[in-house]
NUVEXBA-753365 format. One line per field, with one value per residue (C-alpha): x, y, z; residue number from 1; chain. Coordinates in nm, 2 decimals. Layout:
% NUVEXBA-753365
px	[X ...]
py	[Y ...]
pz	[Z ...]
pos	[NUM ...]
unit	[A ...]
***
This chain:
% NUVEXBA-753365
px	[-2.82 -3.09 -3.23 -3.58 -3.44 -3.27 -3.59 -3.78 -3.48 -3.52 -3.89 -3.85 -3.57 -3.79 -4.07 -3.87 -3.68 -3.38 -3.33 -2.94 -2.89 -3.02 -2.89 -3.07 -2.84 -2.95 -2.64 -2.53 -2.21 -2.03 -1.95 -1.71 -1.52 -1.46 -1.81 -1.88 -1.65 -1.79 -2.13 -1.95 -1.83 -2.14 -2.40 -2.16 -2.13 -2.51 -2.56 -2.31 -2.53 -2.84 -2.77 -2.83 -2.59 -2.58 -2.68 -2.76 -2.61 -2.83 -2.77 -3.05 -3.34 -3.41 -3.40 -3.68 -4.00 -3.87 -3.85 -3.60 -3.48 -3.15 -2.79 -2.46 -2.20 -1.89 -2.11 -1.74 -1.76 -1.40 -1.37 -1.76 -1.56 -1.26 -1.43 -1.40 -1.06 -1.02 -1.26 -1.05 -0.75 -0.94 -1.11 -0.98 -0.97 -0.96 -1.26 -1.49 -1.82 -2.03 -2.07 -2.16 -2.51 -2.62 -3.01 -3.16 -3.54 -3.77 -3.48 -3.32 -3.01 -2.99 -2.60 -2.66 -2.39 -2.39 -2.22 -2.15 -2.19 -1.90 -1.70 -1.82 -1.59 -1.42 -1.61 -1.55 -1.32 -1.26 -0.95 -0.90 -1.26 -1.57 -1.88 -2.26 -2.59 -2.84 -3.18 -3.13 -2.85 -2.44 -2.29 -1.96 -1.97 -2.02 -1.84 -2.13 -2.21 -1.81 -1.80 -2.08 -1.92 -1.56 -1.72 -1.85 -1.54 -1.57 -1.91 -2.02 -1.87 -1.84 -1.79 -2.13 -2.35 -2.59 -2.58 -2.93 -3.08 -2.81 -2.92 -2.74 -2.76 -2.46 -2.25 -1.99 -2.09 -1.75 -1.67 -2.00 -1.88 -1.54 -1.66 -1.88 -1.55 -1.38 -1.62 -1.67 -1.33 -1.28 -1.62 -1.55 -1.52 -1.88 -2.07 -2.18 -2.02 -2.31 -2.56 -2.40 -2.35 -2.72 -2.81 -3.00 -2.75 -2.91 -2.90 -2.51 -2.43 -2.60 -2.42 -2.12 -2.16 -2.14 -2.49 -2.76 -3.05 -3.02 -2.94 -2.60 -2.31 -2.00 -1.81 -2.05 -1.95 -1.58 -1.51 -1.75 -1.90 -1.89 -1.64 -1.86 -2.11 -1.77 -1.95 -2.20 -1.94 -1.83 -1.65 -1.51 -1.27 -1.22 -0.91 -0.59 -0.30 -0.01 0.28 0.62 0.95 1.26 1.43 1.10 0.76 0.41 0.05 -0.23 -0.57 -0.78 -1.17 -1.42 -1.43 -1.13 -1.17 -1.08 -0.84 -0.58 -0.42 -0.48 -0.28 0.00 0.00 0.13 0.46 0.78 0.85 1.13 1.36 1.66 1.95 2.13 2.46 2.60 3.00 2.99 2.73 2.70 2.36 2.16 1.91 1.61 1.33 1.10 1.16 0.80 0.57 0.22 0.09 0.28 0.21 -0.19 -0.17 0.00 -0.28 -0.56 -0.47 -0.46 -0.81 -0.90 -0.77 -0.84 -0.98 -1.21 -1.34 -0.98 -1.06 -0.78 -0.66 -0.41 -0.08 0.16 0.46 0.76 1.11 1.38 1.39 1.12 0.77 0.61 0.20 0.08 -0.28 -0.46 -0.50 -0.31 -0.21 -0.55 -0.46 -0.08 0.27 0.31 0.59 0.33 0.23 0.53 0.52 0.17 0.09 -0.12 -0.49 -0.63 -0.99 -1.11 -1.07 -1.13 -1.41 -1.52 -1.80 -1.53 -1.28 -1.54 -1.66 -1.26 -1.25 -1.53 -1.39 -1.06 -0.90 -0.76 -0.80 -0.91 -0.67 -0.37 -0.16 -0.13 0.22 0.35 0.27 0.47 0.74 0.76 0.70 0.98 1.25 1.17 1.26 1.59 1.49 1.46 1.18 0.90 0.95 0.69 0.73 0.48 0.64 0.39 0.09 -0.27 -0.06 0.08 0.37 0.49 0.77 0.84 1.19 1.27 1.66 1.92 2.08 2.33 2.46 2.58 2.22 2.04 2.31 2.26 1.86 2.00 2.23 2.08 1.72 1.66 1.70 1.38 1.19 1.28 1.67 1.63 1.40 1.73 1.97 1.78 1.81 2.18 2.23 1.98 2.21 1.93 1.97 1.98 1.86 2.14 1.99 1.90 2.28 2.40 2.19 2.30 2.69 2.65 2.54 2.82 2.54 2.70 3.06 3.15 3.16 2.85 2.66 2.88 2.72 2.82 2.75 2.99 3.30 3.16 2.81 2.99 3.21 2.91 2.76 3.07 3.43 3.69 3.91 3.54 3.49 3.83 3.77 3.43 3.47 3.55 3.81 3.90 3.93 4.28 4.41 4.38 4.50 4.86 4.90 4.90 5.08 5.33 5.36 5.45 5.69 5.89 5.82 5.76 5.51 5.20 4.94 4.57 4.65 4.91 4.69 4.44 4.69 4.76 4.48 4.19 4.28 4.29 3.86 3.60 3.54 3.14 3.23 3.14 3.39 3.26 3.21 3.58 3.66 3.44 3.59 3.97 3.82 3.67 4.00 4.18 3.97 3.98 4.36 4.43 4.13 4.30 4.65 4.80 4.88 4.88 4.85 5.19 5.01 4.76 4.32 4.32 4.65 4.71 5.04 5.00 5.26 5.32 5.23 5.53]
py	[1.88 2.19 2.37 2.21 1.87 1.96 2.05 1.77 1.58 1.76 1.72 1.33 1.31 1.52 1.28 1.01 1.20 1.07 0.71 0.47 0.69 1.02 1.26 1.65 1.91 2.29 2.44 2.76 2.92 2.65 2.26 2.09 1.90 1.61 1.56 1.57 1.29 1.08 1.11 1.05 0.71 0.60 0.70 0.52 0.17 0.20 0.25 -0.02 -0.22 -0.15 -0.20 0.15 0.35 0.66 0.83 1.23 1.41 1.77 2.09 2.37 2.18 2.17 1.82 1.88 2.07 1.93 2.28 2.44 2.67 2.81 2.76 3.02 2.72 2.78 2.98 3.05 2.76 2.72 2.66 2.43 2.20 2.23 1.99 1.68 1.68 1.74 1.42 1.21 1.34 1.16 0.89 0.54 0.40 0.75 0.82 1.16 1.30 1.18 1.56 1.89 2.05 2.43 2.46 2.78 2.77 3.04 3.25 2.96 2.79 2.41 2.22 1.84 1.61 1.29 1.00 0.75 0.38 0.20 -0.01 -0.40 -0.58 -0.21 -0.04 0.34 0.46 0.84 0.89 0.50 0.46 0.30 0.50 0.31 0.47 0.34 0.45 0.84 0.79 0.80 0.51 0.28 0.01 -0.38 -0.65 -0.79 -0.50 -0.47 -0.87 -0.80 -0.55 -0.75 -1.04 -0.94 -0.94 -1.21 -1.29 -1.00 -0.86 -0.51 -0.48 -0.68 -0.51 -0.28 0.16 0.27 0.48 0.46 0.38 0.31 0.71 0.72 0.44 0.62 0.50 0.49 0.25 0.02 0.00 -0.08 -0.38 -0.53 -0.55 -0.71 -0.93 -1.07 -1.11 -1.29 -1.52 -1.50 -1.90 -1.92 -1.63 -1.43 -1.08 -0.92 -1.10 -0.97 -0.60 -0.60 -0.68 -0.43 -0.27 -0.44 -0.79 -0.71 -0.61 -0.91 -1.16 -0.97 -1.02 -0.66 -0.59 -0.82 -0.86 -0.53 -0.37 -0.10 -0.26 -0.13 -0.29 -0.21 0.16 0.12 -0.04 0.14 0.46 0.83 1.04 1.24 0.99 0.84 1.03 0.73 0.53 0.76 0.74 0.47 0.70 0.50 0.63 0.57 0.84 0.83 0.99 1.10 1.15 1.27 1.54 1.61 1.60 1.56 1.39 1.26 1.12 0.86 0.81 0.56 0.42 0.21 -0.02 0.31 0.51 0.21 0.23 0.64 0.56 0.42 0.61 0.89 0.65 0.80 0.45 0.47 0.16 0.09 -0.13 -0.45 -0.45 -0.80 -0.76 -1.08 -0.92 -0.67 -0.59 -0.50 -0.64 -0.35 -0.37 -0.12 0.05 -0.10 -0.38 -0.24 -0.56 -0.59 -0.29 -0.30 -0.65 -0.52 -0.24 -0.47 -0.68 -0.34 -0.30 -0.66 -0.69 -0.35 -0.33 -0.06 -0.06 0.11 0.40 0.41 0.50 0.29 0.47 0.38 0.55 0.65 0.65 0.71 0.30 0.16 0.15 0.11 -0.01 0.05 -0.15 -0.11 -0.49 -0.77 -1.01 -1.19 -1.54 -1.71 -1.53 -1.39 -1.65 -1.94 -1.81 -1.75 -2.14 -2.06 -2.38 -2.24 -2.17 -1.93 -2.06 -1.73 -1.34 -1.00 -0.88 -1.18 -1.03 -0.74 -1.01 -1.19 -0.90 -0.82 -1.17 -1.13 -0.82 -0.99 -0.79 -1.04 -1.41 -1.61 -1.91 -1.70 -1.67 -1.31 -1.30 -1.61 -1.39 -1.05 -1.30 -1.46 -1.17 -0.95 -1.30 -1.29 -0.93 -0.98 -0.74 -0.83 -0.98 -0.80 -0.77 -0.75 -0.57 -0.67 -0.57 -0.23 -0.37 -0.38 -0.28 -0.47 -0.32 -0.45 -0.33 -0.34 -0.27 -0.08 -0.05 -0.37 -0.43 -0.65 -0.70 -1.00 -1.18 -0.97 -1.14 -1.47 -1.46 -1.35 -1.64 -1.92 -1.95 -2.27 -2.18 -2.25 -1.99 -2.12 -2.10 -1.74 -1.61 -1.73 -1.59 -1.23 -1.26 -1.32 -1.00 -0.83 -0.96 -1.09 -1.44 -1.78 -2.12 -2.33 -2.61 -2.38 -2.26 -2.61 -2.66 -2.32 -2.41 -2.75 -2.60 -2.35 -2.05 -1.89 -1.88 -1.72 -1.77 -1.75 -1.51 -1.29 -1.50 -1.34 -1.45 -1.74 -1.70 -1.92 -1.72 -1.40 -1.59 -1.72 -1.35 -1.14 -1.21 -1.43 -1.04 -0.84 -1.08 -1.04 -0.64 -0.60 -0.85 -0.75 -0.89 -0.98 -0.70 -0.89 -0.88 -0.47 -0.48 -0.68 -0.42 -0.15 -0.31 -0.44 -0.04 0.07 -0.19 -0.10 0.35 0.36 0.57 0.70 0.92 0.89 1.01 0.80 0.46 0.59 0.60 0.27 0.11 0.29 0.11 -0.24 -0.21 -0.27 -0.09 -0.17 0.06 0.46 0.70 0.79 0.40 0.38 0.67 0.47 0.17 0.30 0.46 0.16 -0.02 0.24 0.28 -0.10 -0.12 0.14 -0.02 -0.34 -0.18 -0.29 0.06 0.41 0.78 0.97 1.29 1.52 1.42 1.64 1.51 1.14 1.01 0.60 0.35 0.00 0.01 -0.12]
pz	[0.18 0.05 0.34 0.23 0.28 0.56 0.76 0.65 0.84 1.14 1.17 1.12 1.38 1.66 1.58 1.66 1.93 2.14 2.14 2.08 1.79 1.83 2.07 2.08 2.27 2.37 2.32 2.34 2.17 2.33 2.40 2.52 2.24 2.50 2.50 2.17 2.12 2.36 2.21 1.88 2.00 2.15 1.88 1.57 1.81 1.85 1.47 1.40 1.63 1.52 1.12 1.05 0.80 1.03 1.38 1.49 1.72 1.72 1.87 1.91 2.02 2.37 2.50 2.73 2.56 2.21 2.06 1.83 2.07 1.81 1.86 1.81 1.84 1.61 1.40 1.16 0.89 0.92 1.29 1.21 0.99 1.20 1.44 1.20 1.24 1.61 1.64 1.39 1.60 1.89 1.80 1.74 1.44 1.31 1.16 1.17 1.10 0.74 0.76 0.97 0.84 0.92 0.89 0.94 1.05 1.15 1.19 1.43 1.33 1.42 1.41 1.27 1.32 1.08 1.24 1.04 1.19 1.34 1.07 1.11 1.35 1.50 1.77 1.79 2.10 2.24 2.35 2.48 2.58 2.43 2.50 2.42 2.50 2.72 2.60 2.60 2.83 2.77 2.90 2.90 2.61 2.78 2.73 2.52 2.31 2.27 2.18 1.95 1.72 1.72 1.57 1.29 1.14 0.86 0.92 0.63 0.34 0.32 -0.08 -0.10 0.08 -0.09 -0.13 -0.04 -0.30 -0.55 -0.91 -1.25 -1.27 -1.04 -1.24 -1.50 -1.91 -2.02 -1.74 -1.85 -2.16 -2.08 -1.84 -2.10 -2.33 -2.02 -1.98 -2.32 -2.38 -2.03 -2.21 -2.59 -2.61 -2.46 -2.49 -2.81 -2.83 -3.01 -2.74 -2.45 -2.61 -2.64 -2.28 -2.05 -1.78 -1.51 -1.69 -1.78 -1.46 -1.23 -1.52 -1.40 -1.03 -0.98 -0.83 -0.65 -0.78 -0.97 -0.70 -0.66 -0.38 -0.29 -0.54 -0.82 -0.71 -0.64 -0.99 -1.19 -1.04 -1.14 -0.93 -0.84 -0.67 -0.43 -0.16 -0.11 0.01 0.31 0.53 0.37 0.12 -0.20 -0.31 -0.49 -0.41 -0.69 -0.49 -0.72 -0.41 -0.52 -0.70 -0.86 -0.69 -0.71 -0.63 -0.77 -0.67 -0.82 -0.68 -0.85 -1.16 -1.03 -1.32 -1.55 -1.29 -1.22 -1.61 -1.54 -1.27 -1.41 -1.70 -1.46 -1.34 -1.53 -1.75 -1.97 -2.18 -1.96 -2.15 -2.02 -2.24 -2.18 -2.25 -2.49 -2.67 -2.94 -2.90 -2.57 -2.41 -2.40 -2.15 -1.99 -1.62 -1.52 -1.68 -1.74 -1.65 -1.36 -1.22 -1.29 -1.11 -0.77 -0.81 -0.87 -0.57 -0.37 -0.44 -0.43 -0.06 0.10 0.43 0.37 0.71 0.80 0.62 0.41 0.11 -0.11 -0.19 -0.51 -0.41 -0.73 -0.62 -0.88 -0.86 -0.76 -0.68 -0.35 -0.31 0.04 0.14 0.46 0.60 0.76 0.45 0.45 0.43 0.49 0.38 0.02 0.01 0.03 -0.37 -0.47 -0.69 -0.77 -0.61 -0.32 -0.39 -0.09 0.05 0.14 0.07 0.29 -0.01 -0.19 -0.42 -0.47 -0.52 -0.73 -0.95 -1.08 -1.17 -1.38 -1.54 -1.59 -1.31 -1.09 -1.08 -0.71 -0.77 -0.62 -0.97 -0.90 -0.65 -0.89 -1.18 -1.08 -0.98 -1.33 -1.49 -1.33 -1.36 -1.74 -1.77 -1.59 -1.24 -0.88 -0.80 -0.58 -0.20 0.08 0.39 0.63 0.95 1.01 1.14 0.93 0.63 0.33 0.17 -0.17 -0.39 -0.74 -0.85 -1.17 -1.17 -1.19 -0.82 -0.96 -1.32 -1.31 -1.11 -1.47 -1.73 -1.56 -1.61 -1.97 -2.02 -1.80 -1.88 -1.74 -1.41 -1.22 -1.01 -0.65 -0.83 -0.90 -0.59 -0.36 -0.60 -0.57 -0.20 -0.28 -0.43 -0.20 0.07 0.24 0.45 0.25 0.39 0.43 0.24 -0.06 -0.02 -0.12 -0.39 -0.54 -0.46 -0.62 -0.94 -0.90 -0.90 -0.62 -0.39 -0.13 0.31 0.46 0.53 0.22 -0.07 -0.39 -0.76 -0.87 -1.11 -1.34 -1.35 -1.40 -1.67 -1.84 -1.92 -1.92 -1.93 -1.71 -1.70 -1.69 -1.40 -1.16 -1.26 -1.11 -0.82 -0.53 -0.31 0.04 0.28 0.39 0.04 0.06 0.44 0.30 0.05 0.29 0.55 0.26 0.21 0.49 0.60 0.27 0.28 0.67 0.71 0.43 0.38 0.30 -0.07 -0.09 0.03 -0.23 -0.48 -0.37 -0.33 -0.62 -0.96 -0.71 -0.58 -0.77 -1.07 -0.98 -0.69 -0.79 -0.68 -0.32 -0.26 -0.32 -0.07 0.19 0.14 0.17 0.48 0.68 0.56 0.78 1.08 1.07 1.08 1.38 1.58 1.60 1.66 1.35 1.25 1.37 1.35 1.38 1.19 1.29 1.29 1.01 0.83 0.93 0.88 0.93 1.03 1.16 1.52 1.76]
pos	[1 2 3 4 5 6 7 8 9 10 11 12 13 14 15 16 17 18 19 20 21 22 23 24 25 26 27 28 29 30 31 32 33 34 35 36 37 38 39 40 41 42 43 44 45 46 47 48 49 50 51 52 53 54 55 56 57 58 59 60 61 62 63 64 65 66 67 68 69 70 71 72 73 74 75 76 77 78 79 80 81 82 83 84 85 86 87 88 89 90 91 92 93 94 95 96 97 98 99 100 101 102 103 104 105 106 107 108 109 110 111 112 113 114 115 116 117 118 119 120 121 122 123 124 125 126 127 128 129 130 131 132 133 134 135 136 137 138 139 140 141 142 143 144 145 146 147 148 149 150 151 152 153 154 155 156 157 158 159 160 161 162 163 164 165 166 167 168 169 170 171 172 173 174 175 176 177 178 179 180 181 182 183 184 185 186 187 188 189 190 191 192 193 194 195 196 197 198 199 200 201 202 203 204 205 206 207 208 209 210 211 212 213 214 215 216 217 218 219 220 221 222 223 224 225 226 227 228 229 230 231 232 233 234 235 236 237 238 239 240 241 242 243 244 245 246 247 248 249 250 251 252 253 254 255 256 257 258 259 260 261 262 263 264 265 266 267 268 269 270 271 272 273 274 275 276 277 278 279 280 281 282 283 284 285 286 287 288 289 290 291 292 293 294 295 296 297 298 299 300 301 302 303 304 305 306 307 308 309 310 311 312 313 314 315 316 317 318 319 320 321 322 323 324 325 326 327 328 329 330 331 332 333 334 335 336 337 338 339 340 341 342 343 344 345 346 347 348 349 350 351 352 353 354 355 356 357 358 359 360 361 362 363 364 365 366 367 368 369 370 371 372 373 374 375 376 377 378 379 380 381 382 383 384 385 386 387 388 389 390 391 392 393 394 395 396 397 398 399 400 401 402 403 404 405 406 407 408 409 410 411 412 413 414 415 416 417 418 419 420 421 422 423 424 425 426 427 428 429 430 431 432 433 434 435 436 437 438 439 440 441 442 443 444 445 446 447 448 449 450 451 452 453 454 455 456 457 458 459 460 461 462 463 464 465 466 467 468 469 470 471 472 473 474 475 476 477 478 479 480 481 482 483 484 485 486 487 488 489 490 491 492 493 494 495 496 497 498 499 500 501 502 503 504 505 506 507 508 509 510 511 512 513 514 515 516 517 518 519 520 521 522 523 524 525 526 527 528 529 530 531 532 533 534 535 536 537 538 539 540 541 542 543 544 545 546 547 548 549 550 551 552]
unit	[A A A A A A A A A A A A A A A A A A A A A A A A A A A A A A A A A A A A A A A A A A A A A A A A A A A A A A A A A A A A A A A A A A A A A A A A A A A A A A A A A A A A A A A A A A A A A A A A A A A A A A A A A A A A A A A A A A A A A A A A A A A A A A A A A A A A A A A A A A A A A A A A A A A A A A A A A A A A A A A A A A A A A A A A A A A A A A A A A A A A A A A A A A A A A A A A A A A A A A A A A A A A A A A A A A A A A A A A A A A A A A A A A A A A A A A A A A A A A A A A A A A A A A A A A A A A A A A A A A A A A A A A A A A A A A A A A A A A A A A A A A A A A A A A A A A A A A A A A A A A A A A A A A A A A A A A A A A A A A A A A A A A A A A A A A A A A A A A A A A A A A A A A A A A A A A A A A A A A A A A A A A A A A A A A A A A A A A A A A A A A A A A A A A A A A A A A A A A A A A A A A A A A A A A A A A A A A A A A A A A A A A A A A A A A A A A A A A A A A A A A A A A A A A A A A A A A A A A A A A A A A A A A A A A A A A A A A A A A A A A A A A A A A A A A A A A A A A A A A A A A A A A A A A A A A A A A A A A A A A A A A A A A A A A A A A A A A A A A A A A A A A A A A A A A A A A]
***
């Protein structure tokens, strides 16, 4: 804020003077940092309470005559803004100050502390506890105050509630214009294209669900504001973080307009044509690392189901293979399984103007295609499909794989395209080596899809025959660990004793040629160890030189 703007601020908060959300302080050159974290808790649960965007914690006016009286704490600007993050440190959920002000007046210099409100439903701890304050008073939170802020949760929407002060000024042009050509193509069966081009902003953008009555929201601003106006959402940080890991590295940070920075986004994911050569085949089978579409729809659902009132960021992670898509939030309603069929229609949603607002833009639909659709999407391209990992709690992780696993699960999507979806989501768990119902088990063995002892399910001979060869087949699969054990033991019963060269001599050209070379050496290895730990052979050489024979 300008000094001018600043004191105007200060002169309205003296003449209000200390009450649930202002606090004035006569401090010297120093505070304790405890304390200020205390007052921290109490004045954003009283805020929170009170419906009020932010509360004041001021230093250099003396609390009793209601003068500015000046104050030398951390006059360094560095060790000012350090503050914000020893409070975040501190305070749980980790949140800080809206921002530390400096106003100088008459040659006095006054510290304001903007506290933003407690998210709905979270009240504000420091270090464990929750503070409240009782007229001008610091005080323990009660149970009723406490109960009070916890159960707001669902009863507003926090993408739907309204930005004081901010106008169509703040809203980016390129992103209007891009959300009128959403929206009339989402309408072009009932709505005139020319008609809707023509409409004022503020008629467009109430058609749109993006405002009320003409007025700016949080989603308005999320989907279609100017970067540089993403401060009027704080401390809510609306952010998308690209992250590259690997070899190569690197970062990148997307703020409002979301509707414009998601395919920004993804134009910064490395996407190249990967080839699936079928060996009955002449020509390959071409298809791209990553879907566009795919990828904008596990972003959009990001955004769609966010709980901003974590104060969190979402994160698109870039492996050499895959993608990852971290969302603060608890899955919102049932198990990403329950959409896999795209049977299951949710009744509610964490931010349902949000939610509503991208389906008007053509973001996202609310019948719960979405999961069904990245499923379909990545079967028809011959990948895994997508996998969630909900085990870290208030955070849905969902990945998006961009390499094969297993050749032959990719050439039997290629060959066998009347496989249903519920066929191939338990044959990727097959070659994900992930646990199979027994029921789904039979089903799949009847059809002769897969073979194998349970738990070691493996694609079936006659898949593998079906796509490749009957000799590419026996070459690739892998055998029983007491096939290789008979061929050393057959070894050594004829030679007497051998070495480790000599068992990999033995033993290379007879694994799996889907095995790389240090796979092979692994292999050979746990063979070994195997055979010695349950005294069928032993070591007559040296740890570094092992000589094996039969054991007596």
């Amino acid at each position: 804020m300008e000094q001018q703007v600043l004191r105007e601020l200060l002169s309205h908060l003296i003449s209000c003077w200390e009450n649930e959300v202002i606090e004035f302080k006569n401090v010297g050159d120093s505070y304790s940092t405890s304390d200020i974290g205390k007052y921290f808790s109490a004045l954003a649960n009283e805020a929170n309470l009170r419906n009020m965007e932010r509360a004041w914690l001021v230093f250099g006016v003396h609390n009793k005559t209601r003068t500015v009286v000046s104050s030398d704490y951390r006059q360094e600007p560095e060790r000012l803004q350090s503050l914000k993050m020893q409070i975040a440190a501190e305070a749980e959920p980790s949140i800080t100050f809206r921002e530390i002000h400096e106003l100088t007046t008459d040659d006095k210099r006054v510290v304001l502390f903007e506290i933003p409100a407690a998210p709905l439903g979270m009240p504000i701890a420091w270090k464990g506890h929750y503070y409240a304050r009782a007229g001008e008073s610091l005080t323990n939170l009660g149970l009723d105050k406490l109960d009070e802020i916890r159960n707001q949760v669902g009863i507003a929407d926090w993408s739907g509630q309204v930005i004081a002060g901010a106008t169509l000024d703040h809203l980016d042009p390129q992103a209007l214009t891009k959300a009128r050509e959403f929206f009339t193509k989402k309408y072009a069966n009932s709505l005139v294209i020319d008609e809707v081009m023509s409409w004022p902003e503020s008629t467009f953008l109430n058609r749109a669900k993006l405002t009320k009555d003409g007025q700016i929201t949080r989603a308005t601003m999320l989907l279609l504001g100017k970067a540089e106006s993403a401060h009027m959402l704080t401390p809510h940080p609306a952010q998308m973080t690209w992250k590259l890991v690997g070899p190569e590295q690197g970062n990148e940070h997307y703020g409002p307009p979301f509707l414009l920075n998601t395919s920004r986004l993804y134009q910064k994911i490395r996407n190249i044509q990967l080839r699936i050569l079928p060996e009955d085949q002449l020509l390959p089978v071409e298809v791209a690392k990553y879907d566009q579409k795919i990828v904008l729809e596990a972003l959009h659902n990001c955004i769609a189901h966010q709980d901003y009132t974590r104060n969190g960021r979402i994160i698109v992670t870039e492996l050499a293979d895959r993608l990852i898509f971290e969302n603060e939030g608890s899955f919102y309603e049932g198990h990403p399984t329950d959409y896999i069929s795209g049977h299951k229609t949710p009744r509610r949603y964490r931010n349902p103007f949000l939610t509503q607002a991208m389906a008007e833009l053509n973001m996202i639909d609310t019948m719960g295609y979405g999961i069904y659709t990245m499923h379909i999407g990545q079967a028809r391209r011959y990948f895994p499909l997508p996998d969630y990992d909900l085990t870290e709690t208030n955070v849905v992780k969902m990945t998006i794989h961009g390499k094969i696993v297993d050749l032959a699960y990719s050439r039997m999507l290629i060959q066998k395209t009347e496989l249903s979806l519920q066929e191939i989501f338990a044959l990727d768990r097959v070659q994900k080596k992930l646990p199979l119902d027994d029921g789904m088990a039979k089903q799949l063995r009847r059809a002769n899809l897969i073979e194998g002892r349970k738990p070691n399910y493996h694609v079936s001979a006659s898949v593998a025959a079906a796509t490749a060869s009957k000799a590419d087949y026996i070459r690739t699969r892998a055998q029983d660990d007491d096939y290789y054990n008979k061929l050393i033991r057959d070894y050594l019963v004829r030679f007497g004793t051998a070495t480790r060269s000599e068992i990999d001599r033995l033993l290379w050209g007879k694994l799996s040629e889907a095995l790389d070379d240090d796979q092979k050496h692994n292999k050979i290895s746990n063979l070994i160890t195997n055979m010695r730990r349950s005294g069928k052979t032993i070591n007559v050489g040296s740890r570094k030189t092992p000589i094996w024979k039969i054991a007596e």
